[in-house]
LUMFI-367216 format. One record per residue (C-alpha): x, y, z. Coordinates in steps of 0.2 Angstrom, whole numbers, padded with zeros to 4 digits, always signed. Layout:
<rs>
XYZ...
</rs>
This chain:
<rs>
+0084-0094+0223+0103-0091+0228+0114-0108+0229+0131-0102+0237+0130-0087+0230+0121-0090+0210+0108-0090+0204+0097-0107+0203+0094-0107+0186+0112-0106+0183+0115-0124+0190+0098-0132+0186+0089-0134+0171+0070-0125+0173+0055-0133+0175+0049-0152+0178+0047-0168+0167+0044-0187+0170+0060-0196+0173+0070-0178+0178+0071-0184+0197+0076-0200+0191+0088-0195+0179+0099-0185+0195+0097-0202+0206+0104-0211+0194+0115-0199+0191+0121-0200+0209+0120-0218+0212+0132-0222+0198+0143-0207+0204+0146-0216+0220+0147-0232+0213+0161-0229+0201+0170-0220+0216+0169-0235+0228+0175-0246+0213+0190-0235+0207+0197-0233+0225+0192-0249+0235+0196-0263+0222+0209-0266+0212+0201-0265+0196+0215-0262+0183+0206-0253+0170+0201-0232+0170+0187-0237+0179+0185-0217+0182+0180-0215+0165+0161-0219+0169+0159-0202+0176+0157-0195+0161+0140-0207+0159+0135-0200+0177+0138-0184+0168+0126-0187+0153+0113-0192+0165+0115-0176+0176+0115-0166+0160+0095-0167+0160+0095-0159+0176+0111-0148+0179+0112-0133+0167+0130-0125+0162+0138-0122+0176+0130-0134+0186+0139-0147+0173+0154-0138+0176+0152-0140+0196+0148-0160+0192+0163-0163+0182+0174-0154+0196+0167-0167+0209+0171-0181+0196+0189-0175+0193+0193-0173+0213+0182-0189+0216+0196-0197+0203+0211-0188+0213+0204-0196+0229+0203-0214+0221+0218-0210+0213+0228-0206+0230+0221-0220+0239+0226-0233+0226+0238-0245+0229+0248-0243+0215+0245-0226+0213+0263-0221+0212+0266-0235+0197+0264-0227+0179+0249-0238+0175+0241-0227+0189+0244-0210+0184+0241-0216+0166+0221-0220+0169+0221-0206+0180+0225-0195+0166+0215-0204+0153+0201-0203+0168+0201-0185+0169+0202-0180+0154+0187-0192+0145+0178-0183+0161+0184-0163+0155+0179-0169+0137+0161-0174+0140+0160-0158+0153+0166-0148+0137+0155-0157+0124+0140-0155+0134+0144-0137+0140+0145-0134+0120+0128-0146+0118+0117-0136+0128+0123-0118+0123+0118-0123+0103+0102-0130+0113+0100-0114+0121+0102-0102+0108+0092-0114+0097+0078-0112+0108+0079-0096+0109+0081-0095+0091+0066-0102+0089+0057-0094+0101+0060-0077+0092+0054-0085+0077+0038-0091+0086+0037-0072+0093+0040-0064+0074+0026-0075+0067+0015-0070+0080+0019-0052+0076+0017-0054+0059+0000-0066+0060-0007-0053+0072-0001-0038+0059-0009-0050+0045-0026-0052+0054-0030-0035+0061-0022-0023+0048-0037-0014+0039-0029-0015+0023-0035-0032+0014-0018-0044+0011-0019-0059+0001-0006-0072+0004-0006-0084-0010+0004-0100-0018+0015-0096-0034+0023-0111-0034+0014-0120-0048+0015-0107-0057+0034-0105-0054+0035-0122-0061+0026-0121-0075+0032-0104-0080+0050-0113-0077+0043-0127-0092+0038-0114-0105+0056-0107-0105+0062-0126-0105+0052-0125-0119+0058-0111-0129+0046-0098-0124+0056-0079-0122+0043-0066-0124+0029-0073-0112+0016-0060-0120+0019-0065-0139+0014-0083-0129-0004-0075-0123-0009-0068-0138-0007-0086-0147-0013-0095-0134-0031-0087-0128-0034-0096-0112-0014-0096-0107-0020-0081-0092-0033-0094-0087-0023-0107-0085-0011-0094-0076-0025-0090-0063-0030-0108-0061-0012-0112-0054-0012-0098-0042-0020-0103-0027-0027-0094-0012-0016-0097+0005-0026-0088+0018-0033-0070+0020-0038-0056+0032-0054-0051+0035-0052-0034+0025-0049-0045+0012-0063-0054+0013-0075-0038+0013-0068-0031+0000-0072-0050-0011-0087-0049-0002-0084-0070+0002-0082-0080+0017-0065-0087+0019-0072-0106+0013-0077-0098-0004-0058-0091-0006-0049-0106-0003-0041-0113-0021-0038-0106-0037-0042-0087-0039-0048-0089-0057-0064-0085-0051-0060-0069-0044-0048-0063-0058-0058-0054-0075-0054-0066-0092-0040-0058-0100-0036-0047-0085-0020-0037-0090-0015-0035-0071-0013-0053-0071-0001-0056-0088+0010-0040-0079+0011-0051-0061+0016-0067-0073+0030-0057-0083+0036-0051-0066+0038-0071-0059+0045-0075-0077+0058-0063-0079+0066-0064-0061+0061-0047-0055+0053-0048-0038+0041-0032-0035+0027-0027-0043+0014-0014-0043-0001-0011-0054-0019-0007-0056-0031-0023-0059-0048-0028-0057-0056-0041-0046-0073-0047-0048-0086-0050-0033-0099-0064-0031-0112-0051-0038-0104-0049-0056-0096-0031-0051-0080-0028-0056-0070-0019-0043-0052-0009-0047-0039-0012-0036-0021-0007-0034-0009-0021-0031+0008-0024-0022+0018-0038-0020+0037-0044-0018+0043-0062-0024+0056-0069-0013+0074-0066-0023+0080-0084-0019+0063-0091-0026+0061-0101-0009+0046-0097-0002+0034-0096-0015+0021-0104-0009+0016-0089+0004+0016-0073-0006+0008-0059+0000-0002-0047-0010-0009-0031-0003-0023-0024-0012-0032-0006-0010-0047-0003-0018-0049+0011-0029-0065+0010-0038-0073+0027-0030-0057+0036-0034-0059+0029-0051-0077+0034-0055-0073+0052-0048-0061+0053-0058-0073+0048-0072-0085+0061-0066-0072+0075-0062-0067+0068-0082-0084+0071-0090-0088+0087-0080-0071+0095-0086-0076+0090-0104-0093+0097-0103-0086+0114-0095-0073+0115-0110-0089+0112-0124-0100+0124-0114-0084+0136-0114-0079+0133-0130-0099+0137-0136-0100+0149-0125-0084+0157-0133-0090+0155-0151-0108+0163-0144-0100+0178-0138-0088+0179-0153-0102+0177-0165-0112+0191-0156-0096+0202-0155-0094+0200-0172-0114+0202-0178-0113+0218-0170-0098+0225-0177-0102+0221-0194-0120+0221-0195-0117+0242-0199-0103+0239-0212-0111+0225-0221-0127+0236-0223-0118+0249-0231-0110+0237-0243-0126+0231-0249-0135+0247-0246-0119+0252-0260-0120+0236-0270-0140+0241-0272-0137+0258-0279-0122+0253-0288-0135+0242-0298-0149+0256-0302-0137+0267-0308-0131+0255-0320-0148+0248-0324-0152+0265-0329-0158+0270-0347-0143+0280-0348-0131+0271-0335-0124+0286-0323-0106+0280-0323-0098+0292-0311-0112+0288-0300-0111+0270-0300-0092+0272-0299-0092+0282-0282-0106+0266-0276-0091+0254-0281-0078+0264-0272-0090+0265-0257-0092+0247-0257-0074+0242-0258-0072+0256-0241-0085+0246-0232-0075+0230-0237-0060+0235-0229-0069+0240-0214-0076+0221-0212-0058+0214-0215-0051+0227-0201-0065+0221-0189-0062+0204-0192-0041+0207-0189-0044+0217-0175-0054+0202-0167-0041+0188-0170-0028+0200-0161-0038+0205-0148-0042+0185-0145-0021+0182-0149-0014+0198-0139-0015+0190-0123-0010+0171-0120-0008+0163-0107+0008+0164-0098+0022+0155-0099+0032+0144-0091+0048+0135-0090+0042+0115-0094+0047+0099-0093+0041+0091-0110+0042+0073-0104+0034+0079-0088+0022+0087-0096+0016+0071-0110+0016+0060-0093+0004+0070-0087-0007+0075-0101-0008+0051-0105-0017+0051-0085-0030+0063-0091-0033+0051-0104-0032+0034-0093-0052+0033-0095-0053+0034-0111-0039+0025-0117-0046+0009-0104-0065+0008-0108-0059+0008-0128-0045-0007-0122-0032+0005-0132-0014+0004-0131-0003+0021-0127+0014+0022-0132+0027+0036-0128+0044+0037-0136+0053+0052-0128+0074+0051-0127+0081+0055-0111+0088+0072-0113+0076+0082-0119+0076+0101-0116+0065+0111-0106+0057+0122-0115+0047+0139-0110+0027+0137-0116+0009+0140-0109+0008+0123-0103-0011+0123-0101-0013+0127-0119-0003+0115-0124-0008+0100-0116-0025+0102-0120-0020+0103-0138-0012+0087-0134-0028+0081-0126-0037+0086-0142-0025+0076-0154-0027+0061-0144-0044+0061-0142-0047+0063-0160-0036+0047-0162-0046+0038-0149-0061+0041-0157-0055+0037-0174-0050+0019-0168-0067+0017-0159-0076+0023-0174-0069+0006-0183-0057+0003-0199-0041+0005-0189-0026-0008-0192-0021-0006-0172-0030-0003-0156-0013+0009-0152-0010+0027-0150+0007+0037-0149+0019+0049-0144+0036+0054-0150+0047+0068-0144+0060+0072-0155+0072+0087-0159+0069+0094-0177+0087+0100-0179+0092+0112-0166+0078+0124-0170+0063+0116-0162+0057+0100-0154+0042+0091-0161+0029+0082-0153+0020+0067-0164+0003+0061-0161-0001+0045-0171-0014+0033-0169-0019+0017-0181-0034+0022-0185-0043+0025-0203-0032+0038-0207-0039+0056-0214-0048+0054-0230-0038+0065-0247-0055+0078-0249-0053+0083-0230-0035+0085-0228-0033+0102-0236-0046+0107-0225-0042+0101-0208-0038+0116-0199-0053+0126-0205-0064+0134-0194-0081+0123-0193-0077+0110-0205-0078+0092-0198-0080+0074-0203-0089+0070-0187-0109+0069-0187-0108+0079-0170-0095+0091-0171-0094+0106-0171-0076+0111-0182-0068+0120-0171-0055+0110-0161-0041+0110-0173-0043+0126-0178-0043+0133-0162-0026+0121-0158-0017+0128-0173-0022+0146-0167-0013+0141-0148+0001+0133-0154+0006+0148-0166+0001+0160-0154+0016+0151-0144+0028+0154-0162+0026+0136-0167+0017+0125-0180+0004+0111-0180+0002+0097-0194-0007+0085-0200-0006+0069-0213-0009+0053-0214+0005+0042-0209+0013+0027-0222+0009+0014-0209-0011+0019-0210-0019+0030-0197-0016+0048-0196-0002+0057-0186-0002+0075-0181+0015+0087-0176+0019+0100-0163+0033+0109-0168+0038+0123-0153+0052+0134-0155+0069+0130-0147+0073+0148-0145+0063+0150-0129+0072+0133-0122+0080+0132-0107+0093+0119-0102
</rs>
């Protein structure tokens, strides 16, 4: 609706209340009021300075430029009285008229001012309303399950250990065994979607509290999130476990973000995907990759120990055919030297012929590697420690990696080395597992040996090589394990030379054995 030419929500405020109509009668009453008293009585006070009350009383109706429009009938009102007044050329006159009009232009402008913070308040707060709708909406119908919870009394009592003296926060876990308990106890569920609640498998009754209940006892996720509230930082991202009312253990990424001003704890939302089939085939894609490379490696030593048969079967005959008649020509009455002499020679041809077979194998198997490459060896360790993740989880074992910054690239059949790299690690795995280590804890260091090659050292803690095998390590079929076969570091040593480098082994002065990749730097590029 247009008022002499503006819009009607420009002069009035919108929409209805008790007391509105009677707040702009008032309004008006007290108007006319003041103005029969300012001009028709001889009243010697600013009695024109009650128009700024009729103005706070219209304020509840009139909106900004409506108030404006009041305060201008107030001041010409004031003018008129003013005019009319007896006195009104006496100073006392123009003095309340000035004091009149200008109480009346300072309320105008106070409550001008009033309701355009009351206006962008509002709208303020109606944008917040509108973002929370948004976000509740996004919260409830998003497919991926979001957790909000409270880390406030955590926070607090996280705030007391460092009160208290407490800097490294997992030195504090391992002497104090129910420390991640009491962790999980003081974290308490907010609300949750309904993705959230299939993937628990629980009803949003059953998640309310503490989510001790849902969190594995000495759950490492769990120690990492705690670290991440301690030390100030504000995002973390891990791999945990969660467990459902069934007893199964699911595995589930997690992503969260503290607020950097600490306020606002006490809604933290955690966004969890779950993982667990990508897990198990990997597991299964895992296994079947180490049962192709034991069927390949049998496989391998079948058909080299056919190969072999076949080409030495004849050459060893003769040699024992020769060895045969060497002895009956020496057993005889009269020993026929010459004779038994030719046998011998015979023998020691045949011999050769075995040792030139068995050369020629290893160069045929040698002549052809696999082709190399321009690596990044820090690229290449990172990726060689996730095909071990199973492994290194289901035996709770500790991974380390020590590898400086600038390391050069270096030009290798990656392939062949990172499944020698596999190889050494497993070893160690299986050493810990087997009992007698000091430490649940493998490693890798990358080092430069000089300028001429860089090394890469496999350690793990556990009972080390024992003095009778060390000597014999890199024989072909010799092994200290009741179901192996002999052959693994054997046929790593013959990779890593083919490739011009060396692999060692020893045990280590801090117990457990380490192992050493040593790859020519000439063939490294920049």
């Amino acid at each position: 609706m247009d008022l002499l030419g503006l819009r009607t929500e420009a002069i009035l405020t919108p929409g209805w209340y008790p007391g509105r109509t009677a707040n702009a009668l008032s309004s008006l009453t007290l108007i006319c009021l003041v103005f029969y008293l300012d001009t028709f009585t001889n009243a010697g006070s600013a009695i024109a300075v009650l128009y700024g009350l009729a103005l706070l009383l219209a304020s509840e109706v009139l909106a900004g430029f409506g108030i404006l429009l009041a305060s201008a009938l107030c001041v010409m009102l004031t003018v008129v009285s003013f005019a009319f007044s007896g006195d009104a050329l006496l100073p006392p006159g123009n003095l309340r008229a000035v004091v009149s009009i200008a109480a009346i232009a300072t309320t105008a402008a106070v409550l001008i001012r009033n309701r355009a913070a009351t206006e962008r308040l509002k709208r303020t707060n109606d944008a917040l309303q509108r973002s929370e709708a948004r976000f509740r909406a996004i919260f409830e119908q998003s497919r991926v399950a979001l957790w909000e919870q409270d880390f406030s009394k955590l926070k607090a009592r996280l705030v007391e250990l460092r009160d208290g003296g407490v800097s490294n926060l997992k030195r504090h876990s391992a002497s104090s065994p129910m420390f991640l308990q009491e962790c999980a106890d003081l974290i308490e569920s907010v609300s949750v979607n309904d993705a959230t609640l299939e993937l628990l498998g629980r009803s949003s009754e059953e998640v309310s509290g503490s989510i001790r209940k849902f969190i594995p006892r000495d759950e490492e996720c769990l120690l990492g999130i705690v670290e991440c509230l301690f030390s100030g930082r504000t995002r973390f991202e891990g791999k945990g476990k969660i467990v459902r009312p069934d007893g199964t253990t699911l595995s589930v990424l997690l992503v969260l973000s503290f607020p950097e001003d600490g306020i606002g704890l006490d809604r933290v939302v955690v966004g969890m995907f779950d993982v667990t089939e990508r897990d198990r085939s990997q597991q299964a894609l895992l296994a079947a990759q180490a049962e192709m490379a034991k069927v390949s490696r049998v496989a391998m030593v079948g058909a080299l120990s056919a190969s072999l048969a076949h080409e030495l079967n004849q050459p060893v005959g003769a040699v024992v055919l020769n060895a045969q008649s060497c002895l009956r020509w020496l057993r005889r009455e009269s020993p026929d030297i010459p004779s038994a002499s030719d046998a011998a020679e015979r023998i020691v041809r045949d011999a050769h012929r075995v040792a030139g077979i068995l050369k020629s194998t290893r160069q045929m198997i040698m002549r052809n590697p696999a082709r190399a490459e321009v690596t990044d060896v820090a690229k290449m360790i990172g990726e060689t420690c996730l095909l071990l993740e199973h492994e290194l989880t289901s035996g709770s074992i500790v991974l380390q990696t020590r590898i400086p910054s600038h390391m050069p690239k270096v030009k290798l059949a990656k392939a062949e080395i990172q499944q020698v790299l596999v190889n050494l690690l497993n070893n160690g795995i299986q050493s810990i597992n087997s009992g007698g280590g000091s430490e649940k804890k493998v490693s890798i260091e990358c080092s430069m040996n000089g300028d001429d090659a860089v090394v890469i050292s496999v350690r793990d803690h556990g009972r080390g090589i024992e003095d009778n095998a060390l000597q014999k390590l890199f024989d072909p079929f010799f092994t200290t394990k009741e179901s192996g076969m002999g052959i693994g570091l054997s046929i790593c040593r013959a990779m890593v030379e083919a490739q011009g480098g060396r692999l060692s082994g020893r045990n280590h002065e801090g117990g457990g054995a380490v192992f050493q990749v040593s790859l020519p730097v000439e063939a490294s590029h920049d």
